[in-house]
NUTORKE-591736 format. One record per residue: residue in one letter; z negated, x, y of N, C-alpha, C, O in turn. Coordinates in steps of 0.001 Angstrom, whole numbers. Layout:
BEGIN
{r A; nw Z; nu X; nv Y; caw Z; cau X; cav Y; cw Z; cu X; cv Y; ow Z; ou X; ov Y}
...
//
This chain:
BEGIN
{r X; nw -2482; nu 1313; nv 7009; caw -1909; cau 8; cav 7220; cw -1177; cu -423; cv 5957; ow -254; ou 304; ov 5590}
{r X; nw -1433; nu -1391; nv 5320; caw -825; cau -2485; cav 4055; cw 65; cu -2407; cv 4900; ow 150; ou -2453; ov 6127}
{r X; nw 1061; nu -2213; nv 3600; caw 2887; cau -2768; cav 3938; cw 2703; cu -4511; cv 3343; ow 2316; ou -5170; ov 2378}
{r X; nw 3511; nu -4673; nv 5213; caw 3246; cau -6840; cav 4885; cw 5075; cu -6915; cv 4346; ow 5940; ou -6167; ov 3891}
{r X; nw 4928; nu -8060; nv 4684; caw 6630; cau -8553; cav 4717; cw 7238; cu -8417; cv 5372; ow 8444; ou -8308; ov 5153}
{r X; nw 6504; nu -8336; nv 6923; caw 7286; cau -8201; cav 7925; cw 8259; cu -6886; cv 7440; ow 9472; ou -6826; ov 7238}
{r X; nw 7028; nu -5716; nv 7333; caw 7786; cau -4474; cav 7378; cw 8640; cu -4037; cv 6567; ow 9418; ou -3164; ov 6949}
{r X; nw 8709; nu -4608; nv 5071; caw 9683; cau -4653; cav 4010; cw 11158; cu -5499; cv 4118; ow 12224; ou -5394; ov 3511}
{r X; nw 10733; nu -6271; nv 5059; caw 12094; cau -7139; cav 5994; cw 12689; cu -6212; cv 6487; ow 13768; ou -5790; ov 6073}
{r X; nw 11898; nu -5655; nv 7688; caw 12845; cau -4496; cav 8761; cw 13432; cu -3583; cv 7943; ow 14625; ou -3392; ov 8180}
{r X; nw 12754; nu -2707; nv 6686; caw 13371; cau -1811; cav 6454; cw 14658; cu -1984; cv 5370; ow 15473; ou -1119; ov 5047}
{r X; nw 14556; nu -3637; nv 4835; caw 15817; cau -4083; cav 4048; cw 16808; cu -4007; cv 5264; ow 17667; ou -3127; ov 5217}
{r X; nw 16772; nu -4743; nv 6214; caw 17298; cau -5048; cav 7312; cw 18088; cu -3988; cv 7583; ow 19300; ou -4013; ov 7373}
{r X; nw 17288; nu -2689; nv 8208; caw 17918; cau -1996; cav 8685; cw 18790; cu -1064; cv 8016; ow 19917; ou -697; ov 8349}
{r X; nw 17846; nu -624; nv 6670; caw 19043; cau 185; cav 5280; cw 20259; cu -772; cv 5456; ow 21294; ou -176; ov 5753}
{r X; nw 20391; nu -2498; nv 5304; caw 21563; cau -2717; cav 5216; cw 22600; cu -2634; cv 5811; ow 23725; ou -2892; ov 5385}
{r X; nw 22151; nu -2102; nv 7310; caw 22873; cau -2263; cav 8397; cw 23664; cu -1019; cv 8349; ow 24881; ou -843; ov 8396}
{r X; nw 22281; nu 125; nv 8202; caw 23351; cau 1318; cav 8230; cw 24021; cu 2059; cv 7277; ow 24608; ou 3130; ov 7426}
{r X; nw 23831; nu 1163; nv 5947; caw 24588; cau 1703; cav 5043; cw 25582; cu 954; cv 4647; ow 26309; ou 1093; ov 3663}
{r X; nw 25577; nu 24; nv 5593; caw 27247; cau -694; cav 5721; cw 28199; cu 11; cv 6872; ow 29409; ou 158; ov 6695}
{r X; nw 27453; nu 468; nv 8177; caw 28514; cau 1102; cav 8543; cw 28684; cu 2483; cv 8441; ow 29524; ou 3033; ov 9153}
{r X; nw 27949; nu 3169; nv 7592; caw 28390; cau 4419; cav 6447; cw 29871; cu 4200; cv 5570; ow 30668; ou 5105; ov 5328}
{r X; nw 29963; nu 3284; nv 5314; caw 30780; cau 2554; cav 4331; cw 31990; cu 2518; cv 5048; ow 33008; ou 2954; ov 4510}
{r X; nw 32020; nu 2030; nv 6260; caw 33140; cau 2183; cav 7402; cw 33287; cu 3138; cv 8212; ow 34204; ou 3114; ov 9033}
{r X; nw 32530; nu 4024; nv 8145; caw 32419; cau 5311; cav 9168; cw 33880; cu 6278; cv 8859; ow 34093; ou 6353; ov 7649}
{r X; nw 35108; nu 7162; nv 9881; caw 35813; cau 7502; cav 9516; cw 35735; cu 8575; cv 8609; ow 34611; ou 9078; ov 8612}
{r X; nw 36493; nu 9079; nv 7870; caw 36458; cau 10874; cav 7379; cw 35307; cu 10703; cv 6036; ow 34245; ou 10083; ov 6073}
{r X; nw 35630; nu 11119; nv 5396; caw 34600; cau 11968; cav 4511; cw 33202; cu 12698; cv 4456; ow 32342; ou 12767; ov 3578}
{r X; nw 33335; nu 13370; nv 6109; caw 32005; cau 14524; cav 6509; cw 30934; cu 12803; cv 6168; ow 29966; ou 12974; ov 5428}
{r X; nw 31072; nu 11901; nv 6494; caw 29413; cau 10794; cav 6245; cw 29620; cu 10730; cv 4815; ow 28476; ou 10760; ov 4363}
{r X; nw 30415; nu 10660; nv 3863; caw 30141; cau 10343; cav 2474; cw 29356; cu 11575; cv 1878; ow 28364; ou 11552; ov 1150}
{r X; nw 30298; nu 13031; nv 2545; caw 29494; cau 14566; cav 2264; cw 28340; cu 14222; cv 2834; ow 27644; ou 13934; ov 1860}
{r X; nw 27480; nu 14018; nv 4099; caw 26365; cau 13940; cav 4074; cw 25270; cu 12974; cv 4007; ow 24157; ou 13379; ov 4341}
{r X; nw 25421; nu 11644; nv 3591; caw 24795; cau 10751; cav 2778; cw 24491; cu 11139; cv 892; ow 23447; ou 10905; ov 283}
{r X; nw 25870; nu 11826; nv 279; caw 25425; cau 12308; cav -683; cw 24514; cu 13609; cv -648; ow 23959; ou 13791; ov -1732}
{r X; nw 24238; nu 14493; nv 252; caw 23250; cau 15620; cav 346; cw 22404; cu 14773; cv 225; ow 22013; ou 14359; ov -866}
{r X; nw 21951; nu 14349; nv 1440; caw 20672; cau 13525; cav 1759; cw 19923; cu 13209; cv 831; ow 18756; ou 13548; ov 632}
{r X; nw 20869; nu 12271; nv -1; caw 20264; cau 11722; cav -1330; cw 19795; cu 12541; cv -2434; ow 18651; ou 12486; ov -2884}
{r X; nw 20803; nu 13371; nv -2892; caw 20269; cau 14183; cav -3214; cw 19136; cu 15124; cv -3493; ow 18545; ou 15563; ov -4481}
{r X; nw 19087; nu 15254; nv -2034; caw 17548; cau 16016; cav -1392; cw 16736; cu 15168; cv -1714; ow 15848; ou 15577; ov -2461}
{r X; nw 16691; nu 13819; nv -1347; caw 15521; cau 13159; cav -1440; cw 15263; cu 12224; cv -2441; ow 14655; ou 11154; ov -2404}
{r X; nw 16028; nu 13019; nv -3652; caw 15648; cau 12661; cav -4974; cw 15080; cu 13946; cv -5775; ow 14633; ou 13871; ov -6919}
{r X; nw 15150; nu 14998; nv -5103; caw 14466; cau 16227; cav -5679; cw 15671; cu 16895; cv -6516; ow 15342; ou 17921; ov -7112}
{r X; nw 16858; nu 16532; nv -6644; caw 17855; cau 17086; cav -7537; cw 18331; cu 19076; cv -6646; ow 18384; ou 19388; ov -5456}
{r X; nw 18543; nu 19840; nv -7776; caw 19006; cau 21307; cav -7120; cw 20174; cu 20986; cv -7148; ow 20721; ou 20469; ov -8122}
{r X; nw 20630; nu 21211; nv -6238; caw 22238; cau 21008; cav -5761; cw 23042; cu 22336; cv -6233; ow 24257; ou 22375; ov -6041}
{r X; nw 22602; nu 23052; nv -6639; caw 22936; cau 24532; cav -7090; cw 23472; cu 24455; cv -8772; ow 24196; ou 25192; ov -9442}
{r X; nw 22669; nu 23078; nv -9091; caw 22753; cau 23269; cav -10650; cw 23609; cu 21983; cv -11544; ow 24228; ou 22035; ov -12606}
{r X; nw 23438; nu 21276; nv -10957; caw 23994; cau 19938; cav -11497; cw 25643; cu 19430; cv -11025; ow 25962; ou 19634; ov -9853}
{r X; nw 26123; nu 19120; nv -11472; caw 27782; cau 18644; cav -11003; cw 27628; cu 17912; cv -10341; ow 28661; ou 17685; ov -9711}
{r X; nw 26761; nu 17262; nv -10040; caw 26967; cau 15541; cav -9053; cw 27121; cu 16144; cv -7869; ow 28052; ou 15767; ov -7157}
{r X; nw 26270; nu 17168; nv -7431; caw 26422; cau 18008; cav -6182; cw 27609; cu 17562; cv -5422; ow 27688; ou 17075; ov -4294}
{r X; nw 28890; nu 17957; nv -6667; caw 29898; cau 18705; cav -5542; cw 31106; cu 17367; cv -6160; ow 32279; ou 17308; ov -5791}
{r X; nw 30559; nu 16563; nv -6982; caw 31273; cau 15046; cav -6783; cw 31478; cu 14104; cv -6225; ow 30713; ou 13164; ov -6444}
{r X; nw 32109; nu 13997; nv -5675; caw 32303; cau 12628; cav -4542; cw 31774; cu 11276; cv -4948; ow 32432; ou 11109; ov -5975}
{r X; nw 31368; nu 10695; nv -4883; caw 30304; cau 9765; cav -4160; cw 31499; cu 8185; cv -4142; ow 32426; ou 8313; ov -3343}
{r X; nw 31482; nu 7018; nv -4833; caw 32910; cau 6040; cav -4584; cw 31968; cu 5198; cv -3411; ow 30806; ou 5605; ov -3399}
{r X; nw 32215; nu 4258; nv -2566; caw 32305; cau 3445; cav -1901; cw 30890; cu 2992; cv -2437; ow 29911; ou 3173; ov -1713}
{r X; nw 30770; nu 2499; nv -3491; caw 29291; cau 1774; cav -3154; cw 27773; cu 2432; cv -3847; ow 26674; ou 1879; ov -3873}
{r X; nw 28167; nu 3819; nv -4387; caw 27686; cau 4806; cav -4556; cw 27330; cu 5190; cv -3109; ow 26139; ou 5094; ov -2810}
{r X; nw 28255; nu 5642; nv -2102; caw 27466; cau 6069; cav -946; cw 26834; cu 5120; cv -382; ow 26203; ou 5472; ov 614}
{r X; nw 26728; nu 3206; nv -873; caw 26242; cau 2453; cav 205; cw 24847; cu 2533; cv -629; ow 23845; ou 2973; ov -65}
{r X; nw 24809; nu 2151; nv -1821; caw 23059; cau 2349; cav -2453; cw 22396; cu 3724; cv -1918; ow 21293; ou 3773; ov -1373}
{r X; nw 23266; nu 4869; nv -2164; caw 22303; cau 6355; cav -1321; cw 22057; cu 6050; cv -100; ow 20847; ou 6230; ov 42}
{r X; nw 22676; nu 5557; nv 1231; caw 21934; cau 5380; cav 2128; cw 21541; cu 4575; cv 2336; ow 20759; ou 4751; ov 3270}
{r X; nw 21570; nu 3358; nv 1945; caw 20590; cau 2620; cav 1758; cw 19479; cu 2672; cv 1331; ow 18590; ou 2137; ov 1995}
{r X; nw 19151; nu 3344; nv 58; caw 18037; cau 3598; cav -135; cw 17050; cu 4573; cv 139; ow 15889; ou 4662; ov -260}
{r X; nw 18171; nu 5771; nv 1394; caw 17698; cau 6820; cav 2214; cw 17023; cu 6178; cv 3207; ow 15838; ou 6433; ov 3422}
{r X; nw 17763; nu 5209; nv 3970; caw 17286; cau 4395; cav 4881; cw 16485; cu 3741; cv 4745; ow 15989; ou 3492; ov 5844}
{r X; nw 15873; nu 3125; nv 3769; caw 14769; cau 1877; cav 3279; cw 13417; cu 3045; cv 3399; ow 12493; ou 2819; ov 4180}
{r X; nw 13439; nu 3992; nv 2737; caw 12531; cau 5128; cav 2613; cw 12461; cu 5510; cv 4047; ow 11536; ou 4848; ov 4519}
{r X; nw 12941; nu 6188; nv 4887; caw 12823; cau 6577; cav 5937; cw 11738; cu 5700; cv 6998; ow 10825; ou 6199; ov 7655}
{r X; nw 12125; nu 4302; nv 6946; caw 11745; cau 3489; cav 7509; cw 10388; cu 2842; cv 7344; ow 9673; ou 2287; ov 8178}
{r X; nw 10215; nu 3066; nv 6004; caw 8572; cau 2720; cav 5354; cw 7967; cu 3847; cv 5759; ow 6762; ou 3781; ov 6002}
{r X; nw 8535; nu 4868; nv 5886; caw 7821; cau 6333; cav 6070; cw 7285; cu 6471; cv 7283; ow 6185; ou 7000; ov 7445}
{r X; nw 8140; nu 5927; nv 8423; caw 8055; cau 5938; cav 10047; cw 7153; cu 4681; cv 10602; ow 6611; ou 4667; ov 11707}
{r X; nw 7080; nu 3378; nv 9393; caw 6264; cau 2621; cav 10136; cw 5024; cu 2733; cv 9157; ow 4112; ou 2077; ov 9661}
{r X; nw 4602; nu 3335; nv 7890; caw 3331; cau 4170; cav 7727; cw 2399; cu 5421; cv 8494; ow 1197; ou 5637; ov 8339}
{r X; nw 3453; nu 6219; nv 9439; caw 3232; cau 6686; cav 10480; cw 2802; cu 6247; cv 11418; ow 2124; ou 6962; ov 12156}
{r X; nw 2959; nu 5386; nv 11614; caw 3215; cau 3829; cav 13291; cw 1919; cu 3967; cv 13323; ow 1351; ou 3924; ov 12233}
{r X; nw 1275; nu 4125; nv 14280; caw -579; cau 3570; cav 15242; cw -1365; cu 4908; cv 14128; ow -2582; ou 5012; ov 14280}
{r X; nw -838; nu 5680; nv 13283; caw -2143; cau 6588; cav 12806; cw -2179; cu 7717; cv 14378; ow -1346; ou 7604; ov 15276}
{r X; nw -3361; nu 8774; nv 14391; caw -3305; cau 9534; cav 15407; cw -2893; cu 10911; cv 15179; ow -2819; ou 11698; ov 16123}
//
């Protein structure tokens, strides 16, 4: 299935949604695990590099899940109707 507009809508849509209320979520543990995430799914070793174990400011964690989320979502509706 061609990615239309529709589906590049939903998945702006929805990254924005939930990486705004990442942004507001209480505590730290969502900034710690939005920065893994990203991480991971940029291929970086978390073992080796400093960013690992650096905190992440406010709109640093909203582009990582956001752009965790945008990915996720193209991924799940490229999945959508195959068998």
């Amino acid at each position: 299935m061609p990615f239309g507009l529709p589906v590049l809508l939903v998945s702006a849509l929805s990254a924005t949604v939930i990486a705004t209320l990442t942004i507001y979520a209480p505590g730290d543990g969502v900034r710690t695990w939005v920065r893994r995430l990203f991480l991971i799914l940029v291929n970086l070793n978390p073992w080796m590099i400093g960013t690992w174990r650096k905190d992440f400011s406010a709109r640093e964690t909203f582009m990582a899940a956001w752009f965790f989320v945008f990915v996720v979502v193209l991924f799940g509706a490229s999945m959508h109707g195959k068998p």
